[in-house]
Each structure stands twice: as structure tokens, then as C-alpha cells.
C-alpha positions as CSV (number, residue, x, y, z in Angstrom):
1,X,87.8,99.8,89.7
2,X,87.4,103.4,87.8
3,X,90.7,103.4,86.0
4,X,92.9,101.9,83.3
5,X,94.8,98.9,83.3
6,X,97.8,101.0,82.4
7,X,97.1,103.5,84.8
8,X,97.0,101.1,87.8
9,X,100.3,102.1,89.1
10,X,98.9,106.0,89.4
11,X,95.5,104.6,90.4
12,X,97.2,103.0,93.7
13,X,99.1,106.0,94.9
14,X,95.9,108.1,94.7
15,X,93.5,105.8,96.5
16,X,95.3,103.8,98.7
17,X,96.3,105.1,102.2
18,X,95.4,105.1,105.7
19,X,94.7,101.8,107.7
20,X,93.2,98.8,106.1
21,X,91.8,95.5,107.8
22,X,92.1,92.3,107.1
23,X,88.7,91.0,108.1
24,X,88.2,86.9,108.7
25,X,85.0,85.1,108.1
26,X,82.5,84.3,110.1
27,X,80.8,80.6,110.2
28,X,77.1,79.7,111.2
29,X,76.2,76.8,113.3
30,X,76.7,74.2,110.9
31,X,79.9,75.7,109.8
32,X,78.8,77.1,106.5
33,X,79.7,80.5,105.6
34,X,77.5,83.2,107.2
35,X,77.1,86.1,105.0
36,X,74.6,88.5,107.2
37,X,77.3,88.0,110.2
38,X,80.4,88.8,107.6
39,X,78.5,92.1,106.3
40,X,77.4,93.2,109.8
41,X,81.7,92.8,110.4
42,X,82.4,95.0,107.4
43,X,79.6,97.6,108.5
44,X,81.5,97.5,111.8
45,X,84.7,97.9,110.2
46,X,83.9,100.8,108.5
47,X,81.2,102.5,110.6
48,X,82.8,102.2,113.7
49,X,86.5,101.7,113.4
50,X,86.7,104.0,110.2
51,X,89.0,102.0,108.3
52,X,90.0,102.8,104.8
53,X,90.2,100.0,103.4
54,X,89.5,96.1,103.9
55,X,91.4,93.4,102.9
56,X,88.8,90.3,102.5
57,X,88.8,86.5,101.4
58,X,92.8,86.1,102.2
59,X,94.8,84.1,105.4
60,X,92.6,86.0,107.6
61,X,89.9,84.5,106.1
62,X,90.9,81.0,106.0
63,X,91.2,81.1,102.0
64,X,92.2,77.6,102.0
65,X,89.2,76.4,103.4
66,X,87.1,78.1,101.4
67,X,85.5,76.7,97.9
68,X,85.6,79.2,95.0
69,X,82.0,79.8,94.9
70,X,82.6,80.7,98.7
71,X,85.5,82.9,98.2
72,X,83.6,84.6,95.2
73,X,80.7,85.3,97.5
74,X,82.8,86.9,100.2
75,X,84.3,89.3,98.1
76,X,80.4,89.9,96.2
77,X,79.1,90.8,99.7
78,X,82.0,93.0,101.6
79,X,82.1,94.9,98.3
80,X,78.2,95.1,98.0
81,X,78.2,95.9,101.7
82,X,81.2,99.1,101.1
83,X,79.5,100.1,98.7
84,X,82.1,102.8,97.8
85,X,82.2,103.8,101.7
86,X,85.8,102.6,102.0
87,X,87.7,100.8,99.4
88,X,88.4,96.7,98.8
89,X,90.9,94.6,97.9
90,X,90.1,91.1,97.4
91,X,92.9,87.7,97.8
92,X,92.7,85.9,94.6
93,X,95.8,83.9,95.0
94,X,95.6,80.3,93.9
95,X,98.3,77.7,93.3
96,X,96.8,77.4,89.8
97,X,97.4,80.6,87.4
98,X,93.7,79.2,85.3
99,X,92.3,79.3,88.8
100,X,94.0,82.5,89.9
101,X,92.9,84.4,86.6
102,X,89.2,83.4,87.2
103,X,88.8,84.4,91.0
104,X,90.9,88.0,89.7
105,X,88.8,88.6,87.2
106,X,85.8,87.8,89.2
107,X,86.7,90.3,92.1
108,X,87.3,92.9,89.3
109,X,83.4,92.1,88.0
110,X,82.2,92.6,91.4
111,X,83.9,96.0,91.5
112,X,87.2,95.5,94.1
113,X,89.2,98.1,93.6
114,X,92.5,95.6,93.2
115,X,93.3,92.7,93.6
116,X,96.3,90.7,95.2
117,X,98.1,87.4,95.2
118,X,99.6,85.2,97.6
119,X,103.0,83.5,96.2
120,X,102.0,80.4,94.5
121,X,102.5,77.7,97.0
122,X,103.1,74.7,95.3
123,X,105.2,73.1,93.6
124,X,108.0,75.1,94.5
125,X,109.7,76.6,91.4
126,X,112.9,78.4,90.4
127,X,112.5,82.7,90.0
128,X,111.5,82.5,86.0
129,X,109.0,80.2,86.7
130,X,107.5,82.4,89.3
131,X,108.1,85.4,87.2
132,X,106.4,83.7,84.5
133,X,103.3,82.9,87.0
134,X,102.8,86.1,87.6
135,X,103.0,87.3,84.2
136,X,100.5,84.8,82.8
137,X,98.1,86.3,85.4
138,X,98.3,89.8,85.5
139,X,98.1,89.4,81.6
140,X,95.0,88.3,81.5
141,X,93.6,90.7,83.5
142,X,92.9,94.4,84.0
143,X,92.6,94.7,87.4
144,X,95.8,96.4,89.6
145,X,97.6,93.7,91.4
146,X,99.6,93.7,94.6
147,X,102.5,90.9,95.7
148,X,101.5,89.3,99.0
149,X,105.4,87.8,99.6
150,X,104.6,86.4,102.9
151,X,106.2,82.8,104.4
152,X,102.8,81.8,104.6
153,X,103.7,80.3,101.4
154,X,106.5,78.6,102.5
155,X,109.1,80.9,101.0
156,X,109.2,84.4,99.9
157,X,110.2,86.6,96.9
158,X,113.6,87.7,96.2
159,X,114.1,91.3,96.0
160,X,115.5,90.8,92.7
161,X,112.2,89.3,91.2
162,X,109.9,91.7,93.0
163,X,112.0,94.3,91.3
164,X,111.2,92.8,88.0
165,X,107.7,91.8,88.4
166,X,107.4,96.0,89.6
167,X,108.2,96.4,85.9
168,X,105.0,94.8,84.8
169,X,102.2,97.4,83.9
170,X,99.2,96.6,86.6
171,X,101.6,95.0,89.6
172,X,100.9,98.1,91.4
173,X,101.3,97.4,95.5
174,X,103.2,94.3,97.8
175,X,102.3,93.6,100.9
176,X,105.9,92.3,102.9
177,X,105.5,90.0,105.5
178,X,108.4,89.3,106.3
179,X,111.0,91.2,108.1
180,X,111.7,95.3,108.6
181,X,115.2,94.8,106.5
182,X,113.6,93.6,103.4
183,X,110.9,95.9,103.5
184,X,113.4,98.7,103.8
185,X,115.3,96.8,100.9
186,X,112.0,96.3,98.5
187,X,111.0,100.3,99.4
188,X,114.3,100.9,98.3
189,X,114.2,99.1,95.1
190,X,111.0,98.6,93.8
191,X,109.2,101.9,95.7
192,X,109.2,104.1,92.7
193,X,107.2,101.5,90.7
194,X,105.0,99.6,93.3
195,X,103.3,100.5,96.9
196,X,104.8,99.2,99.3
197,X,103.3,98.2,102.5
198,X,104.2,96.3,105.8
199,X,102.2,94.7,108.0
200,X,103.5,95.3,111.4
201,X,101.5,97.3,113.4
202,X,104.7,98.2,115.9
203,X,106.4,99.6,112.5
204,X,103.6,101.8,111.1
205,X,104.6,105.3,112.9
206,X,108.1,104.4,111.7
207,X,107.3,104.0,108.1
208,X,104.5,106.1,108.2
209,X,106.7,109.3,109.1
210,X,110.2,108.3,108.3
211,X,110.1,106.3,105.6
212,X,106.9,108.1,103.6
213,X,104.7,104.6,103.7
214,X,101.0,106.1,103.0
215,X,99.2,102.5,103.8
216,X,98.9,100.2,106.7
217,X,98.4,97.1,104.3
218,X,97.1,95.2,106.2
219,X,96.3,93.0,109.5
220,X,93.7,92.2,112.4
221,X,95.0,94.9,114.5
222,X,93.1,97.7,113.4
223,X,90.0,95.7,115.1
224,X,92.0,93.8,117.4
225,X,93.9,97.1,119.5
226,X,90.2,99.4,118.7
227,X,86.8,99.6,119.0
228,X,84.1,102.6,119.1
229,X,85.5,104.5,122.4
230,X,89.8,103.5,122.3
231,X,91.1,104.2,118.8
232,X,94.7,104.7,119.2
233,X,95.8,103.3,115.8
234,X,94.0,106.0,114.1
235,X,94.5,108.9,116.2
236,X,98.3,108.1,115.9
237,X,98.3,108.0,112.7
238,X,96.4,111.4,112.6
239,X,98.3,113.0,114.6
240,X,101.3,111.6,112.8
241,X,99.8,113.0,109.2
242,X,99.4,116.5,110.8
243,X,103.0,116.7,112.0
244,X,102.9,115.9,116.0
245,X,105.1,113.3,116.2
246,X,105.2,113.7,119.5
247,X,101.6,113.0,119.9
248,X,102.0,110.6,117.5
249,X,104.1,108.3,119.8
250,X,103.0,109.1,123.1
251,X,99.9,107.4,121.6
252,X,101.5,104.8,120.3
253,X,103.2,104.1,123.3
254,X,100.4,102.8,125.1
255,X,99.8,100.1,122.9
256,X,102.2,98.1,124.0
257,X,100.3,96.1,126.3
258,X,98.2,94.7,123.5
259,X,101.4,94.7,120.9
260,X,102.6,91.8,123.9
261,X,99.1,90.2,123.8
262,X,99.8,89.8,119.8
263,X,103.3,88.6,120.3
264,X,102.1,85.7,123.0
265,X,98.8,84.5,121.4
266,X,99.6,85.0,117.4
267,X,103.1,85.8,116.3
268,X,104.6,84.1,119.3
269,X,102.8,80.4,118.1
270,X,103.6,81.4,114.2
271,X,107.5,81.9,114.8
272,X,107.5,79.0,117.0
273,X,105.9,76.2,115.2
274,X,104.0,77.5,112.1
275,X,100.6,77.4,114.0
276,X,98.2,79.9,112.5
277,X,96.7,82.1,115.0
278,X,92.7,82.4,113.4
279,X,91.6,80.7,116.4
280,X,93.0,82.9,118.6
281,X,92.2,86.3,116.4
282,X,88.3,85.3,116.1
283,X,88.1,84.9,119.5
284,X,89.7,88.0,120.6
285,X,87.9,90.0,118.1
286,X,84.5,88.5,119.0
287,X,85.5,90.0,123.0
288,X,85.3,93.6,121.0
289,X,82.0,93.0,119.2
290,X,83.0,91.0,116.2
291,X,81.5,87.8,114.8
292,X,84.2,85.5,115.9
293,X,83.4,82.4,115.5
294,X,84.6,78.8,114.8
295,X,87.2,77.9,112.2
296,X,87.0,75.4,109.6
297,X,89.8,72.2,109.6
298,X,93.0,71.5,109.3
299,X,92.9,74.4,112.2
300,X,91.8,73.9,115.6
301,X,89.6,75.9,118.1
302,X,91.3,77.4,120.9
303,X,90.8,74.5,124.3
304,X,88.9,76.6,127.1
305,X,92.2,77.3,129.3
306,X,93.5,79.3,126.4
307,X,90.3,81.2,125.7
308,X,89.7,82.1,129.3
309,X,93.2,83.0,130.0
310,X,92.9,85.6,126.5
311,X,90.0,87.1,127.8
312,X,91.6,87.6,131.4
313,X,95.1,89.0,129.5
314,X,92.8,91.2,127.4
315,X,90.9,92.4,130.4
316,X,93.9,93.2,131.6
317,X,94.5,95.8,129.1
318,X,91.1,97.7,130.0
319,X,90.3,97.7,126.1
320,X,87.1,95.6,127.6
321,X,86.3,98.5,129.6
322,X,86.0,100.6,126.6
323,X,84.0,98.2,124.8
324,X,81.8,99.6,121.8
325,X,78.1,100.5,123.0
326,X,77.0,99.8,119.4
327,X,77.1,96.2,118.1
328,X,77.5,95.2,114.5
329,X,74.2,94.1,114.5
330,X,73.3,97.8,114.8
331,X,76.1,99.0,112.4
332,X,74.5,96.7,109.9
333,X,71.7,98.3,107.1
């Protein structure tokens, strides 16, 4: 981070835009973390795809079934590995603050740009407990911090306390995954003091050009809908910045073959049931050149009906037939 602790709510506004990943993490044979094939995945990231920004060590990356030491090293090497090439935020969130505190100021150490925390998810507490949560950590730290008020927690944030928390010197972004009305509701409330972003690919353009959203914070589907030659996220949002909106969502339009592919293999199963799509998101992104991979327990693998009838729905799209001539092996230092 090059800025103050006080100045983290300008700090956020003037680095923070554009499209940002959430990358996963890749496991080796014996299912231990596999650094080399996680920084050959943020080489790709940024190399190929061009993102601005990656979002590491958070659901995405199964940060549940990581130890610390494992979630310090993942943030360590995609930082090492960006090396100022695109910037980092790094998932500290922990049910415990002492916890949450260490692994913050650990990413700030390691030089992430910010920092962000999932709702603490248990015990379930009343808003000035929360708000007091919170607090404790971003006290203790100097790092900016963004909200991640997601269900993945089991509940999510009232507007009310995000609008408080907003008040706190370095809470500087949210990320809202929930619905399009409350993001519209914490823009409208909170926007002057935090960043707010939403993670709904479908809904960039939208908040992108009508409601003056500078960040797509953030998701698999930068790497999931792209690779070297078929780009569409970022040429929409190009053209978006540079005033064709028409362009813009001609572009945009033709992603809706793979917006239905999300909806059926990993929104579809999360609204359903709760099931958490990794599975399905490592092995769609390995199709494109990724590491992929296994996933650790309580999750499953996908069964080989549903990986074969992904690849044939994905086929189906012709992103395949676009597939990147350059792996990440050769992306990779």
C-alpha cells in the first residue's frame, strides 16, 4: 500500500477500477497447495486477460479450507507474482477479530494494496456487536478495508450498519453480494464514503454507465466468459468508458449464452440448495487454460456426467474454439 491510513478512502477511488478476478487455488496431487500452478494463474490473469485487479485467498479460493500459513502464502505469492503489474486485494476475514487482525496485517506486510472481510460468520450477533467487530479490526490496522456482505456468511449487513461502519476512517470499498435493490440502496447511502461494487457480471454495463460504478469487484467471470482471442468483458467495458453504449451492449449481448451456463452450473445450485459451485468453476476454467483442479472437503468434485455435459454446454458456446494459444505455463516468468 503507498498511502495513509487516513487517506484510504481517497487512495481507493484513485486506484481501483476496471475488472478484477477472483482467482481460486490450485491443489497438487496430494492435495497440498501448489504455489508454481497458482502464480502461473495470476501471470495468466494479468498477461493475458488484462485484469486490473485480483481478488485472492477468499470463497473462490476455498478460504475455509485453507490453514493460515496457507492463506498467508497465497496472498505472499499472487502479490510477489503482480509485482505492481495490476493491483491485489487479499480476503482476511476470520470469525475471530485476533485472527482477522493478524492475517490483515500480514497482507498489508506483504504489500496488498487493501484488504477485505467477509461478515463474521459465527456466532451470529446483534448490529453493535458486529459494528463493534469491525471496529476492533480496522483499528488495529492501517491497511484500507472493504465489506464483503455476502449470504455466504449466512446473513448480510443491514444498510443501516454499512452506513455506519462507511463512517470509520480506512473502511474504504464493499463488495454486495446480494441483490441489485440493495446495492442500489448502499450506493445510495453509503457511496459518498465507501466504493461500492457488485458482483454480477449481467449488471456491470448498467452500473458501469448509469449508475457511475468504476469497479467490477469481483468474480470468476472475467476468466470464466474470456481468454487470449474472445474478450468481450473488457472490450465492453471499453467501449462503454469511451461513450459507445451502443457498442457497449451489442457486446454484451452475446454473452448471454455463457451468462445461462453461470446461472445452470453455479448460481442455479447456490440459490437452490446452498451448494458452492468451486467444483464446477475449476473445472470450467481449466477448459480455458487455467489450473483447475481438485477441491479440498467438505466440497465435492463434480461426478463425470456433470463434467462432460459442462464441457459439451461450453463447447456449445464456441468460447473453446477461441481457446488461448498461450498457456499459463508460458505466461509464467
Amino acid at each position: 500500500m503507498h498511502y495513509r491510513r487516513g487517506e484510504a478512502k481517497q487512495a481507493v477511488r484513485e486506484q481501483v477500477h476496471g475488472i478484477w478476478a477472483a482467482m481460486t487455488v490450485p491443489f497438487d496431487e496430494m492435495g497440498d497447495l501448489d504455489l508454481p500452478a497458482l502464480r502461473k494463474d495470476t501471470r495468466y490473469l494479468i498477461d493475458v486477460l488484462q485484469v486490473d485487479g485480483i481478488f485472492c485467498a477468499g470463497v473462490m479460493a476455498e478460504f475455509w479450507a485453507l490453514s493460515s500459513e496457507e492463506r498467508r502464502a497465497v496472498v505472499e505469492a499472487v502479490v510477489d507474482e503482480a509485482d505492481g503489474h495490476c493491483r491485489v486485494i487479499a480476503h482476511t476475514g476470520h470469525h475471530s477479530a485476533r485472527e482477522a487482525i493478524e492475517l490483515t496485517r500480514h497482507a498489508e506486510s506483504a504489500g496488498a494494496d487493501f484488504a477485505v472481510l467477509i461478515n463474521p460468520y459465527y456466532p451470529r450477533v446483534g448490529e453493535a456487536g458486529l459494528y463493534a467487530w469491525f471496529e476492533q479490526v480496522a483499528s488495529s490496522v492501517d491497511i484500507g478495508l472493504w465489506l464483503f456482505d455476502t449470504s455466504y456468511a449466512g446473513y448480510g449487513l443491514s444498510v443501516r450498519l454499512i452506513d455506519s461502519l462507511a463512517d470509520i476512517e480506512n473502511i474504504c470499498g464493499i463488495k454486495v453480494g446480494h441483490d441489485h435493490g440493495k446495492f442500489l440502496e448502499i450506493l445510495g447511502r453509503a457511496g459518498d464514503r465507501i466504493l461500492a461494487s457488485e458482483p454480477n457480471e449481467a449488471r456491470w454495463l448498467e452500473n458501469l454507465v448509469d449508475h457511475h460504478v468504476q469497479v467490477f469487484m469481483s468474480s470468476a467471470a472475467p476468466y470464466l466468459y474470456q481468454n487470449a482471442r474472445s474478450q468481450p468483458m473488457r472490450d465492453y467495458t471499453l467501449a462503454a468508458l469511451r461513450g459507445d453504449r451502443e457498442t457497449a451492449e451489442e457486446i454484451s449481448s452475446g454473452l448471454e449464452p455463457l451468462r445461462a451456463m453461470s446461472e445452470r452450473y453455479l448460481t442455479g445450485p447456490w440459490r437452490q440448495d446452498g451448494t458452492q459451485p468451486i467444483a464446477a468453476i475449476k473445472e470450467w476454467s481449466s477448459l480455458l487454460g487455467l489450473a483447475g483442479g481438485s477441491v479440498r472437503a467438505p466440497l465435492r468434485e463434480l461426478t463425470s456426467e456433470q463434467a462432460a455435459a459442462l464441457r459439451a454446454d461450453l463447447a456449445a458456446t464456441g468460447l473453446l474454439e477461441s481457446a488461448p494459444a498461450l498457456e499459463p505455463a508460458q505466461a509464467s516468468r
